[in-house]
N, C-alpha and C positions, 0 to 999 in steps of 0.2 A: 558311683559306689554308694551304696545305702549303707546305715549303721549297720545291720548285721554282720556284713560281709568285715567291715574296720572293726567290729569286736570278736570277730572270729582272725584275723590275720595277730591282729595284738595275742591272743589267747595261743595261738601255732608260735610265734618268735619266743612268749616268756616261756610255754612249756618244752620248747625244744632247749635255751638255754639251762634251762633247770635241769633236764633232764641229762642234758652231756656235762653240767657239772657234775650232778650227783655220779654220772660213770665214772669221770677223772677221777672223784674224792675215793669212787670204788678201787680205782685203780691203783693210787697212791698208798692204801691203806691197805691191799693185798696180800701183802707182806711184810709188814710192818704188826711188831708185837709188842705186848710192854717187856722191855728189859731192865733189869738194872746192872748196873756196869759198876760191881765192885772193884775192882782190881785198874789202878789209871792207867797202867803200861801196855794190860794185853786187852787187843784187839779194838783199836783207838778207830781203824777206820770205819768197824762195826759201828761204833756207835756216833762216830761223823754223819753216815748213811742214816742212821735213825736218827738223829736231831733234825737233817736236812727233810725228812721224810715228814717229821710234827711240823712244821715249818711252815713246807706246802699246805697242808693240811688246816692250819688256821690260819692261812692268807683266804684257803677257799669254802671255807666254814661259815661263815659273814654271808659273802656271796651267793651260797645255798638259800640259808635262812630268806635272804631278802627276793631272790627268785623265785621261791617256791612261794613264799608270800604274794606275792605281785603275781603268781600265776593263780595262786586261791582264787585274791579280787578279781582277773583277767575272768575269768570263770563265775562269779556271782554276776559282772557283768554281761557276759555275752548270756548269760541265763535269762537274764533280768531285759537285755532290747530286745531276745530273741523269743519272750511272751511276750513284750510290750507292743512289736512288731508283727505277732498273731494275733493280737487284739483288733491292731489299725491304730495306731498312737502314732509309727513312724511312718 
């Protein structure tokens, strides 16, 4: 396996991770509005479902960030062996 081929598999696994994150977060946050819940009594399990909802949401918010990042680099790398590799370097 030459370098191109290992900066291109690395570049496919962070950008598909990245990407079915950002679907879930789409998904999570679908339905999900800002509310404010004046009144404590009525409709407690409303806003159960919407705390539970922020929740997911910055557990997988982090996880995004650091994805999509790691997928930028993934990509300046396979940029980067995949001239260095047109040149004759590898």
């Amino acid at each position: 396996m030459n370098a191109v081929n290992i900066a291109f598999t690395l570049w496919v696994v962070l950008t598909a991770c990245f990407v079915l994150l950002m679907v879930y977060r789409g998904h999570l946050t679908q339905h999900e509005t800002d509310q404010l819940f004046l009144n404590e009594n009525a409709s407690h399990n409303s806003e159960e479902e919407h705390n539970e909802i922020l929740r997911r949401v910055n557990i997988v918010q982090p996880l995004c960030k650091g994805f999509g990042g790691a997928a930028v680099l993934a990509t300046v790398l396979l940029v980067g062996v995949y001239l260095a590799s047109a040149m004759g370097r590898f």
